[in-house]
C-alpha positions as CSV (number, residue, x, y, z in Angstrom):
1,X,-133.7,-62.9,78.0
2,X,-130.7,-64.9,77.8
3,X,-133.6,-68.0,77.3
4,X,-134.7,-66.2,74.2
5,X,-131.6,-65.5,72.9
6,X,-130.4,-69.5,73.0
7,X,-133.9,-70.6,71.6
8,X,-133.4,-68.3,68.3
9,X,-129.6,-69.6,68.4
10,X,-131.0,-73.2,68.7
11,X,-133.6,-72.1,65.4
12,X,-130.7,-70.6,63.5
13,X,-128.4,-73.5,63.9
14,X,-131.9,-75.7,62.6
15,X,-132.4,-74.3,60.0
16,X,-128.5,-73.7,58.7
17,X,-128.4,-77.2,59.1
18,X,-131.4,-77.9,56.7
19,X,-130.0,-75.7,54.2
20,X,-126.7,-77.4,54.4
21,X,-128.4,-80.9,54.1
22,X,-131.0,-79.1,51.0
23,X,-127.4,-78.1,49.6
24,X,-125.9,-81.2,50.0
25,X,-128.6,-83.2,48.0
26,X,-128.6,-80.7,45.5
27,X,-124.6,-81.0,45.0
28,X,-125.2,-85.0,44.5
29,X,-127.6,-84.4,42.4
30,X,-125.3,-82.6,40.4
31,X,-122.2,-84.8,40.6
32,X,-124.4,-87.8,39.2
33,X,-125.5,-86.5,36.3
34,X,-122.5,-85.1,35.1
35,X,-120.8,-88.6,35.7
36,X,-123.9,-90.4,33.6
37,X,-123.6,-87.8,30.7
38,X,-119.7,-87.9,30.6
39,X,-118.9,-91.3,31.2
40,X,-122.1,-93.5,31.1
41,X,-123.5,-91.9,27.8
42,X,-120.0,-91.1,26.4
43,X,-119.7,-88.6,23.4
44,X,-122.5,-88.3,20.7
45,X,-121.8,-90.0,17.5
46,X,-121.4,-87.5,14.7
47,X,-123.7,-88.3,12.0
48,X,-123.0,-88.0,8.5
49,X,-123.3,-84.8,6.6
50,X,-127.1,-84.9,5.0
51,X,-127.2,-84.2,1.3
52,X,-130.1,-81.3,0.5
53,X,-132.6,-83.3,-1.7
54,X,-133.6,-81.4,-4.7
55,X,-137.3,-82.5,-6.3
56,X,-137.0,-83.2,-10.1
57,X,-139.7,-82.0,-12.0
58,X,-141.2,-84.2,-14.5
59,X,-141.1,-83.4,-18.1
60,X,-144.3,-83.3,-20.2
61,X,-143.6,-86.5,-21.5
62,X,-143.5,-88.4,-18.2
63,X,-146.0,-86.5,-17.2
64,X,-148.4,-87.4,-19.5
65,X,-149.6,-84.1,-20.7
66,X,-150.7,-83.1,-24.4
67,X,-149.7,-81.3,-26.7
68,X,-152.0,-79.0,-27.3
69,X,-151.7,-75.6,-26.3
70,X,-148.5,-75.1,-25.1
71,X,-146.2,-72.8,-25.2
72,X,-142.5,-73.4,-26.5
73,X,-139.3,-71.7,-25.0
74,X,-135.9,-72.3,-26.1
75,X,-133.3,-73.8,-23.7
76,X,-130.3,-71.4,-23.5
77,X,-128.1,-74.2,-22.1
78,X,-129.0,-77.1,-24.6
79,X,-130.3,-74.8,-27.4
80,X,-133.4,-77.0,-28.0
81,X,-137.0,-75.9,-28.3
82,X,-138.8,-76.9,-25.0
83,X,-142.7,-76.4,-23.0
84,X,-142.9,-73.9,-20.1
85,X,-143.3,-75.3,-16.8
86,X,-143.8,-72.6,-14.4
87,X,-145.2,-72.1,-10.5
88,X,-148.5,-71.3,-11.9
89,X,-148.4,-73.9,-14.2
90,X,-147.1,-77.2,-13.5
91,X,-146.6,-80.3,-15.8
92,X,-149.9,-81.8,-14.0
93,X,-153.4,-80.7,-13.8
94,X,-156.3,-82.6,-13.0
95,X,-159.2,-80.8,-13.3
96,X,-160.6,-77.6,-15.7
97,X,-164.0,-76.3,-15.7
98,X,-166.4,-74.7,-18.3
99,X,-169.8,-75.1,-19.5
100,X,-171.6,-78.2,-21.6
101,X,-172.2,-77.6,-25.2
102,X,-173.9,-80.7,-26.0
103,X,-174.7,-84.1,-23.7
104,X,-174.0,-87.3,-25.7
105,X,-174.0,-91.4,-24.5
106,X,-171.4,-90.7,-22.0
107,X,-169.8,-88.1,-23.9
108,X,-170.0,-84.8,-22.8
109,X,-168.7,-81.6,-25.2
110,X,-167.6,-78.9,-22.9
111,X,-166.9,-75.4,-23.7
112,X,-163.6,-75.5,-21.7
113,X,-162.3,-72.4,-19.7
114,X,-158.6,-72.6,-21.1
115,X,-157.5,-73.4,-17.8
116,X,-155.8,-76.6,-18.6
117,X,-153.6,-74.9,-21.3
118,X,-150.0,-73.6,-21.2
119,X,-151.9,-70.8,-23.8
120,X,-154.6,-70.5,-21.8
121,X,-157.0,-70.4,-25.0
122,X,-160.4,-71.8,-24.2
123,X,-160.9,-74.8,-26.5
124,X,-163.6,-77.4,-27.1
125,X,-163.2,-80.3,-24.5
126,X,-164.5,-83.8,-25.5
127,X,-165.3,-85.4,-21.9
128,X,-166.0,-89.1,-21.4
129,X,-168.2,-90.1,-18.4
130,X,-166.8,-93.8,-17.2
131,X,-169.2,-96.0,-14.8
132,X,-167.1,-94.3,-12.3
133,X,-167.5,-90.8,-12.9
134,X,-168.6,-89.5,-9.8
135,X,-171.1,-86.4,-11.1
136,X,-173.1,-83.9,-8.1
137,X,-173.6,-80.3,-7.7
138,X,-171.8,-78.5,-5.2
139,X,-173.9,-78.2,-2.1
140,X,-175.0,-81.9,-3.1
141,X,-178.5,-81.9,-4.2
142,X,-177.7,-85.3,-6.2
143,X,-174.9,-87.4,-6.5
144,X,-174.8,-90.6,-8.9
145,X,-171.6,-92.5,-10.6
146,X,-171.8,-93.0,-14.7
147,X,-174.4,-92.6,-16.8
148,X,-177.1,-92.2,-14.2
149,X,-175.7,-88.6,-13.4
150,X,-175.9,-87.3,-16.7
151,X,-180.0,-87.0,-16.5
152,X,-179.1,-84.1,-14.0
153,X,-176.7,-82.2,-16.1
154,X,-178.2,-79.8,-19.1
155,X,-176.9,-77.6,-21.8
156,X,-175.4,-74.4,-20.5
157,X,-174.2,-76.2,-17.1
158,X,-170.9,-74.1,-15.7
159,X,-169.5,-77.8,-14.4
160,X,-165.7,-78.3,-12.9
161,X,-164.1,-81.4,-14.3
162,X,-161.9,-83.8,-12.6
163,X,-159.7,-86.1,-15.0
164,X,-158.3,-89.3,-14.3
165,X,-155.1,-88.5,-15.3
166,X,-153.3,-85.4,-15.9
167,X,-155.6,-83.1,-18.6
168,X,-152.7,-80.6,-19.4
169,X,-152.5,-79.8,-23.3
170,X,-155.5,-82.4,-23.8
171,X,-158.9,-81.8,-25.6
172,X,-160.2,-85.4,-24.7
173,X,-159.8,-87.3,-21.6
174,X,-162.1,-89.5,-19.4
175,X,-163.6,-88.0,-16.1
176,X,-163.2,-88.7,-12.5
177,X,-165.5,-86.5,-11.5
178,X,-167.8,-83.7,-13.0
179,X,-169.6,-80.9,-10.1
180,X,-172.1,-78.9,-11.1
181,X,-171.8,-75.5,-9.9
């Protein structure tokens, strides 16, 4: 008995000394990185305060939108008579849709939606297909650039038109693209 009783002394006094040794790397672990973070690495520079930065939106003007269609509001801090902007409509849009009236020499007369106006009146739209009007119906049947597409297009089309350049307030502008729908 007393045989057994040294052996489990001799285990205990094993494994206290494992944990003591586990304990002790742990502890050095510790003590190192607390001198790399406080001495080594030293204090964090404070950076300088960062100023919020506030998007300007563009006028109409530098925008390049038209004129027609829009709706006027007077500015109660200036007094003077200016366009709506709003979330819904912004001072750029690209593309409108409708349906063709009437298929010229690269000229196309659309019956436009309205959508490209402050007013949101449907007006006549005079379209003008470049060489690099991309034109080609919407699950892409035929696609062809220019002139070419224009034999695929007929009267009473509902097409979507893409502009080169911002089509708010404008009754003519020059197309980037044209789907048929």
């Amino acid at each position: 008995m007393t045989d057994n009783f040294k052996s489990q002394i001799f285990n205990l006094s094993t494994n206290l000394k494992r944990i003591l040794i586990i304990a002790l790397v742990i502890i050095l672990i510790g003590i190192g990185l607390a001198v790399y973070f406080v001495w080594i690495a030293g204090p964090v520079a404070e950076r300088p305060p960062v100023e919020p930065i506030v998007p300007k939106i563009p006028t109409l003007e530098e925008a390049g939108a038209g004129v027609v269609g829009e709706i006027k509001i007077i500015d109660e801090e200036t007094g003077q008579e200016e366009s709506l902007i709003t979330a819904t409509f912004p001072p750029q849009i690209f593309s409108t849709g409708g349906t063709i009236s009437e298929i010229k020499q690269k000229l196309l007369t659309v019956a436009g939606s309205g959508s490209n106006f402050a007013d949101g009146t449907p007006r006549t739209l005079t379209v003008t297909v470049t060489d690099d009007t991309l034109i080609f119906e919407a699950n892409l049947r035929f696609q062809a650039t220019g002139e070419d597409g224009l034999k695929y297009l007929k009267e009473g089309d509902k097409i979507v038109i893409g502009g080169q350049g911002n089509i708010r307030g404008k009754t003519e502008f020059e197309a980037a693209y044209i789907k048929k729908l």
